[in-house]
C-alpha positions in Angstrom: 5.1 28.8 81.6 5.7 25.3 82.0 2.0 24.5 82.0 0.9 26.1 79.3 4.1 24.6 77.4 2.5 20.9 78.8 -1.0 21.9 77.9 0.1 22.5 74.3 2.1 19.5 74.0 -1.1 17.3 75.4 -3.1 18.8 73.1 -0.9 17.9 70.2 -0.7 14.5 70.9 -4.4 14.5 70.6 -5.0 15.7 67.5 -1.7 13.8 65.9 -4.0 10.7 65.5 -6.6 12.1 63.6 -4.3 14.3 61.5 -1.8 11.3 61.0 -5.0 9.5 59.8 -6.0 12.4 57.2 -3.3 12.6 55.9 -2.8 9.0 55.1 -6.6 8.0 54.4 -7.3 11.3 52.6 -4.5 13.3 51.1 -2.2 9.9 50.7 -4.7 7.7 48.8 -5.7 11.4 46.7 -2.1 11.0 45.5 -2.3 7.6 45.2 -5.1 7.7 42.6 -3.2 10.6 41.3 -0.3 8.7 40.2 -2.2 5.5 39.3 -4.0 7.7 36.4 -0.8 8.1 35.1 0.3 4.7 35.0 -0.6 1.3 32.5 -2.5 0.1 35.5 -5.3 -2.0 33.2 -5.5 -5.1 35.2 -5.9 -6.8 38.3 -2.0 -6.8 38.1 -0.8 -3.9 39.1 1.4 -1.8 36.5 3.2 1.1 37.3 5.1 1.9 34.4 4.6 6.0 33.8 2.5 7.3 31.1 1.9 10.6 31.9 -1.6 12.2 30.8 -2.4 9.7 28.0 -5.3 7.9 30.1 -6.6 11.5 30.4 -6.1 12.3 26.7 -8.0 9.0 25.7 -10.9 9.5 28.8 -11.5 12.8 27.1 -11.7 11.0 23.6 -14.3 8.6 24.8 -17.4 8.7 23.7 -18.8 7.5 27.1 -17.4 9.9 28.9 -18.3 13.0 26.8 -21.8 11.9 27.2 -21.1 11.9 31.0 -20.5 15.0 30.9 -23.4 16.3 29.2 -25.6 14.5 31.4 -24.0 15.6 34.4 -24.0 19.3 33.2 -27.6 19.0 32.1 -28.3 17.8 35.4 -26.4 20.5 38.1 -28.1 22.8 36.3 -31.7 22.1 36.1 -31.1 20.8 39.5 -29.6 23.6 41.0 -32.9 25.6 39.4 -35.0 23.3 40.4 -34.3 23.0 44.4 -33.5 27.2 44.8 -36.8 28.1 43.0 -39.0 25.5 45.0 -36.9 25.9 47.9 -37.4 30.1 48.1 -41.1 29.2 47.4 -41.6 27.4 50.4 -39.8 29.3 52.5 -42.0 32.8 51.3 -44.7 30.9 52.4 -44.0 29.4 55.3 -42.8 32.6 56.2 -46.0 34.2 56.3 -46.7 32.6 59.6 -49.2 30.3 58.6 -51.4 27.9 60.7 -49.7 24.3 61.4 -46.1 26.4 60.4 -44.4 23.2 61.8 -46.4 20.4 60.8 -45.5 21.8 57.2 -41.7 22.7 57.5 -41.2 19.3 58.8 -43.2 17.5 55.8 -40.8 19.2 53.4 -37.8 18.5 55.5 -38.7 14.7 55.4 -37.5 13.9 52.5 -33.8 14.3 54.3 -34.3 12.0 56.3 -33.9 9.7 53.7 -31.1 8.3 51.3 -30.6 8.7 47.7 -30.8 4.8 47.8 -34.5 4.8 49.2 -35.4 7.9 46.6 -33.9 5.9 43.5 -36.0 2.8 44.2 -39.1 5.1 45.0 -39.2 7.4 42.1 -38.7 3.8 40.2 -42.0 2.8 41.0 -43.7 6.3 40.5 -41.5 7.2 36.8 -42.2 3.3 35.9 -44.1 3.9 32.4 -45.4 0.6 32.3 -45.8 -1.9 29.7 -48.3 -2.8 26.5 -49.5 -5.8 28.1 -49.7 -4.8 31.7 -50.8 -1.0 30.9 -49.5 2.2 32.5 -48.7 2.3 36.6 -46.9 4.9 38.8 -47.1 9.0 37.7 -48.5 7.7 34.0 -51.3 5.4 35.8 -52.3 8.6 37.7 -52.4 10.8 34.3 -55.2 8.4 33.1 -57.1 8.3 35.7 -57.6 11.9 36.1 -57.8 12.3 32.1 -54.7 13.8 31.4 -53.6 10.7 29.6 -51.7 12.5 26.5 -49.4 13.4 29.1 -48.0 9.9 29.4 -44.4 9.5 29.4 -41.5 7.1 28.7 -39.6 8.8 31.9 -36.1 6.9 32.5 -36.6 4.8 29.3 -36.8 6.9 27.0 -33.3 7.6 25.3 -34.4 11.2 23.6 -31.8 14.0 24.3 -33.2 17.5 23.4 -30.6 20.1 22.1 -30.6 23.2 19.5 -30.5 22.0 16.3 -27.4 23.8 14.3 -29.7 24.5 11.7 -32.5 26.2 13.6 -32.9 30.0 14.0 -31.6 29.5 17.4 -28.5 28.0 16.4 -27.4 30.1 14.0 -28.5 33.2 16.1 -25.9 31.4 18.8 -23.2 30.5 15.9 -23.1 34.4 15.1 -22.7 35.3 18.4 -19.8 32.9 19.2 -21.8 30.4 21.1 -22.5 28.0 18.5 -20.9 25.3 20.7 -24.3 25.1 22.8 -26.3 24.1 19.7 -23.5 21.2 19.5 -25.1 17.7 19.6 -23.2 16.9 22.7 -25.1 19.7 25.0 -27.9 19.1 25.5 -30.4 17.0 28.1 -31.8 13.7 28.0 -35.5 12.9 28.8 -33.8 10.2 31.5 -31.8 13.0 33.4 -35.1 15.1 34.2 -36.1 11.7 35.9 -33.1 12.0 37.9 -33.7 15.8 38.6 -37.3 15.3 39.6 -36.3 13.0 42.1 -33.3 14.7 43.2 -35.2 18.1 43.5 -37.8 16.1 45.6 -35.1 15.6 48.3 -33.4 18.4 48.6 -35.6 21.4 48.0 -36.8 20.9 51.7 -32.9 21.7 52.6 -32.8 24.6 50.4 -36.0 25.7 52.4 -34.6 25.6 55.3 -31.6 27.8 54.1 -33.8 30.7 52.9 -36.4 30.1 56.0 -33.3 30.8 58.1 -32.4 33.8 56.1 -35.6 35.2 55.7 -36.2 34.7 59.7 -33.1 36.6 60.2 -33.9 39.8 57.8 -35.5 42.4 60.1 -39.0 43.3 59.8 -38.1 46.9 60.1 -36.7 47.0 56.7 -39.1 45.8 54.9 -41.6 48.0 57.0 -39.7 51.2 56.2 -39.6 50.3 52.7 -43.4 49.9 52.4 -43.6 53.2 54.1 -41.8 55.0 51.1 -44.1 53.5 48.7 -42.5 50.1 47.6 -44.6 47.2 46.4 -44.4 43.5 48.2 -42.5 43.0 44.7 -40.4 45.6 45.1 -39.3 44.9 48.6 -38.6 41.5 47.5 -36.3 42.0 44.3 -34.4 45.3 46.3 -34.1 44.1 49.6 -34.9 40.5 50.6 -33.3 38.8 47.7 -30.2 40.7 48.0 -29.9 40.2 51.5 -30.4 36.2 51.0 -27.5 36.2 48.1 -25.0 34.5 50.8 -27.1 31.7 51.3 -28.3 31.3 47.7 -24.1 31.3 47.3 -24.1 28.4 50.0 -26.7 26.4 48.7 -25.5 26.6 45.0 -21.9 25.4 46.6 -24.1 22.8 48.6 -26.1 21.5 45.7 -23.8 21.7 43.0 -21.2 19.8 45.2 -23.8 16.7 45.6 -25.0 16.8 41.8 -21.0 16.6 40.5 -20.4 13.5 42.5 -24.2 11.7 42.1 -24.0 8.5 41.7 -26.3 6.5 44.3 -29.5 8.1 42.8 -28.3 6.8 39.5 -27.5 3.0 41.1 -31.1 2.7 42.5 -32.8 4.8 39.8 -31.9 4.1 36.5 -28.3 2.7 36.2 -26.3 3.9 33.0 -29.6 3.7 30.8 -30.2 3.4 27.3 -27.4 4.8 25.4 -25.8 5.9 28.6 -29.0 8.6 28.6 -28.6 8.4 32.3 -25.0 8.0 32.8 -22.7 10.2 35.1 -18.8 10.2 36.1 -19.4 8.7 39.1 -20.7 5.7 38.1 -18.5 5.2 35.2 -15.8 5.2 37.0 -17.2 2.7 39.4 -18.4 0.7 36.3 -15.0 1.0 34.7 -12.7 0.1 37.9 -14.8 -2.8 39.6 -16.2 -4.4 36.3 -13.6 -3.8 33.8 -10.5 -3.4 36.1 -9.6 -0.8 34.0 -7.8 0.9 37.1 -5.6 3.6 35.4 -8.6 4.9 33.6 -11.1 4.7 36.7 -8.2 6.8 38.8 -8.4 9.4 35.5 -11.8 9.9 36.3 -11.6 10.0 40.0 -9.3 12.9 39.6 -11.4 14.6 37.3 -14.2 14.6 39.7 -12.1 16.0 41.9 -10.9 19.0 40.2 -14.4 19.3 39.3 -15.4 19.7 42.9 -12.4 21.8 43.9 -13.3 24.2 40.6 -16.6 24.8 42.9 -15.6 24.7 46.1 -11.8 26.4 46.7 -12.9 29.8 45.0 -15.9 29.5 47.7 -13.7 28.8 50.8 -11.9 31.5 49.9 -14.2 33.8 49.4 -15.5 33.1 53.0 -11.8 32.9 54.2 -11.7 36.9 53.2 -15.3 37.9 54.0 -14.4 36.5 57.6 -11.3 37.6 58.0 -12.3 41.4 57.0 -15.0 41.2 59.6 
């Protein structure tokens, strides 16, 4: 008895260090920000006095921000599309036991291996339109050369956002239906944030690969056999059984990917930076621009939080949903 009651004490004073830390380097400086968004903190001075949520009623009023938004909407979901469809595709084929299997899984893999730092300054170069007087390079250079040249493009520079006009068939067919907040002129997507998702899709559709490799590696061959056997098509055994089987680790990787486009911000840094009309502009880097440049520190806390609840939105229904799936197992 005595030992076990000495094992359990060494083992707490183990782990009291690391949680000790957590909670004073995690969950402390969480509440920390917390309280200094609620403050008149707007100054390398620090000022405490309470406010409650007006730095969160005037973020929300800010035309910056709202853009944010937008852009950071427009860009989780195109980029969630983006890395699951390319992603499956891969992993169908390298399924199919092909020659040189690994040579190819870790070519789209690569891409990992790198930082969002090294794939901003990269997909720079390629999206670089170019110039009048020095003529087109990168992806735009290539178009010309192989004759595609009306495909030319002002990538990252170009300020256009695309959205439903209010006016069109479209949006009135949306206004009639109660959804005539989509054809608003704040939803919408920017020509600059498909640069970003181009990039960002480059980097981590090989890790949504790998996901559905995994899962399609662990679905048994007799199911699909047995199902061939009653008749079904390679499309039917794909939309009734493989696809269903793999909706946990579509689930993950949406969590996954949709965690890393809500926070984004280094792809942005090295990439583009706030662009033209804050085309390219995301929370993250607002915040960053607004505490560190502007010393604006109550309203770069408000957006910290934000972020935050924005992650938490995603992932807390998730980790419960896994915490009941396990425990029912």
């Amino acid at each position: 008895m005595k030992r076990i009651t000495w094992e359990r004490v060494v083992a707490i004073l183990l782990l009291l260090p690391s949680v000790l830390a957590i909670a004073l380097f995690v969950y402390g400086f969480i509440a920390f920000t917390a309280y200094a968004s609620m403050t008149k903190w707007d100054s390398l001075v620090p000022d405490f006095s309470f406010v409650g949520f007006e730095n969160y009623v005037k973020l929300f009023a800010n035309t910056r921000f709202q853009i944010d938004i937008r852009n950071t909407v427009g860009f989780t979901v195109l980029f969630l599309i983006g890395c699951l469809t390319l992603g499956f595709l891969l992993a169908v084929l390298i399924d199919q036991r092909i020659r040189g299997e690994a040579i190819f899984r870790s070519i789209f893999l690569f891409p990992m291996a790198i930082s969002f730092i090294v794939t901003g300054v990269v997909w720079r170069w390629l999206l670089n339109p170019g110039s009048i007087e020095l003529g087109s390079t990168g992806i735009n250079l290539l178009f010309e050369k192989v004759g595609l040249g009306f495909l030319r493009w002002g990538w990252f520079t170009d300020p256009t956002v695309w959205h439903i006009p209010p006016d069109s068939a479209v949006g009135q067919g949306l206004q009639q239906i109660g959804l005539g907040f989509l054809a608003s002129p704040m939803v919408g997507i920017s020509a600059g944030v498909v640069s970003l998702v181009l990039a960002a899709t480059w980097q981590m559709s090989g890790y949504t690969m790998a996901m559905y490799l995994a899962g399609l590696r662990g679905i048994p061959e007799e199911l699909r056999e047995a199902a061939r056997v009653d008749g079904a098509s390679e499309w039917q055994v794909l939309w009734y059984i493989i696809l269903p089987l793999l909706r946990p680790i579509t689930l993950s990787a949406v969590i996954i990917l949709g965690h890393i486009s809500l926070k984004i911000y280094d792809l942005v840094v090295a990439m583009t930076g706030p662009g033209i009309g804050f085309s390219t502009d995301v929370p993250a880097f607002f915040m960053w621009d607004t505490t560190f440049r502007g010393n604006h520190f109550a309203r770069g806390s408000s957006i910290a939080i934000v972020l935050l609840l924005m992650v938490a939105v995603l992932i807390v229904p998730y980790l419960i949903w896994t915490t009941r799936t396990e425990a029912e197992l």
